[in-house]
N, C-alpha and C positions, 0 to 999 in steps of 0.2 A: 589382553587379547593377542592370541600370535598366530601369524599368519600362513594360511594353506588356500587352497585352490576354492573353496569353500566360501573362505571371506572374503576376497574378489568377485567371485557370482552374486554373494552377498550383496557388496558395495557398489554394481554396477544393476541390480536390482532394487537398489535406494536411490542410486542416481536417478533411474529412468521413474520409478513414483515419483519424485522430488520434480523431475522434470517434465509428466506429465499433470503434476497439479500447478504449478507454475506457468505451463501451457494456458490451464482451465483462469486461473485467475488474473491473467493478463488479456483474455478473451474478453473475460466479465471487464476488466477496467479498459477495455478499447471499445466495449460496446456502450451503448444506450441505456443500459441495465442498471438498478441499481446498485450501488458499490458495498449495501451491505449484506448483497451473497458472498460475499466473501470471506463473511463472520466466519460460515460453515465450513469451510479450508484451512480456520488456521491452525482448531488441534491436531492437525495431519500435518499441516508446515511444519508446525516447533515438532513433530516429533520425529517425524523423517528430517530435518535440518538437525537434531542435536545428534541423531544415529548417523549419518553422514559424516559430520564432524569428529566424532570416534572413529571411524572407520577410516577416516580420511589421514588421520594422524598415526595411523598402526601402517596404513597404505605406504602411505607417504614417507615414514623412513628409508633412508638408503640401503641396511639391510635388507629387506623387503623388495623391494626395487630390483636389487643384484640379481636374487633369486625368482625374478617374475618370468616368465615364456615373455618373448618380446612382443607375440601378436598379442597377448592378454594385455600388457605393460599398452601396447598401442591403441584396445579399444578402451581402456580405463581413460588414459590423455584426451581420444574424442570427446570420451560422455563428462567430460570434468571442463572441459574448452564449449563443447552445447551446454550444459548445466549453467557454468559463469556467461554467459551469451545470454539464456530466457531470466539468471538475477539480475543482470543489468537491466534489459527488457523493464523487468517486475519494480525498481526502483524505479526509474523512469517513470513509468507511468504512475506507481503511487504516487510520488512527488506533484504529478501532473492533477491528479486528481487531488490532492490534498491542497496545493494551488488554487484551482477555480474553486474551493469551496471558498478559502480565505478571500479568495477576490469577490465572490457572490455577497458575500457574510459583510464586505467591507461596502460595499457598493449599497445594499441595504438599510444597512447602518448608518451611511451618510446621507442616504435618501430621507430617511426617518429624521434624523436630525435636521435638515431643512425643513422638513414641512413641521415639525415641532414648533421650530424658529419662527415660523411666518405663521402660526394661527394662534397660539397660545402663550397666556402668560402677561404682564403690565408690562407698559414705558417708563422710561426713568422718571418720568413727571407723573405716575399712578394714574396713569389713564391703562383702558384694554387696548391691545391691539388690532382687537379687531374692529371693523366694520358694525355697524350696527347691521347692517341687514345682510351680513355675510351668512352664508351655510354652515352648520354647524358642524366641525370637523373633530373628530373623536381620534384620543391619543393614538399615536402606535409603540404596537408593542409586537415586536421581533424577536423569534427564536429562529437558528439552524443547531441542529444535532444528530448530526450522521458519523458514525465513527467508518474508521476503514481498517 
C-alpha cells in the first residue's frame, strides 16, 4: 500500500468507526446492560482494528510522515491520541467487568460449598449430619456463563 491523500481520509475514516464503536461498547459496559451485546460489535472490532493496523504501519513510516500537509499530519495525531484514550477506556472496563464476574462466580461457589458442608454427607464415626428433624435441603448446583 503506498501512500496518497486518499489513504489518510481512508485511515481517519477507520479511526473514527473504530472510535465510535468503542464509544458504543464501553457505553454497554458502563451501563446496567447486559455485557453480552457486545457479542454483536466484535466482527466490526477485529475488522476495523486489523484495517487500522495496516494502515497505521504504511501511515506511520517516516517516509510518509515527511510528505504529509502538516494540518492532515496534525488531525491524524488527534484521532490516534482519542482512539488510544476510548482503548484504554474499553480495557478498563472489560477488566472491570470480567472482575466482578470472577468475584460473583467465587462468592457463589464458596456459598455452595458451605451449605454443602453443613447439610450433607456422614461423620467420621458413620453417623448423618443431620438432625433428624431438620429440613430437607437439596444439593446445589451452580453455573455462570456469560462471555464478553
Amino acid at each position: 500500500m503506498t501512500y496518497n491523500q486518499n489513504s489518510a481520509d481512508k485511515f481517519l475514516d477507520t479511526i473514527g468507526q473504530l472510535s465510535l464503536l468503542l464509544k458504543s461498547e464501553n457505553d454497554i459496559l458502563a451501563g446496567e446492560a447486559r455485557a453480552n451485546q457486545i457479542k454483536t460489535l466484535q466482527e466490526d472490532k477485529v475488522k476495523l482494528t486489523n484495517s487500522y493496523e495496516e494502515q497505521f504501519k504504511v501511515i506511520g513510516s517516516g517516509e510518509v510522515l515527511k510528505k504529509m500537509d502538516p494540518e492532515l499530519l496534525h488531525n491524524i495525531e488527534a484521532a490516534v491520541v482519542s482512539l488510544n484514550g476510548l482503548i484504554e477506556e474499553n480495557a478498563n472496563r472489560l477488566r472491570a467487568r470480567l472482575d466482578a464476574g470472577e468475584h460473583l462466580f467465587r462468592i457463589i461457589s464458596e456459598a455452595a460449598i458451605d451449605h454443602q458442608n453443613k447439610t450433607s454427607g456422614y461423620s467420621k464415626q458413620g453417623s448423618s449430619n443431620r438432625e433428624t428433624r431438620q429440613a430437607y435441603h437439596p444439593p446445589v448446583s451452580v453455573g455462570l456463563n456469560q462471555e464478553l
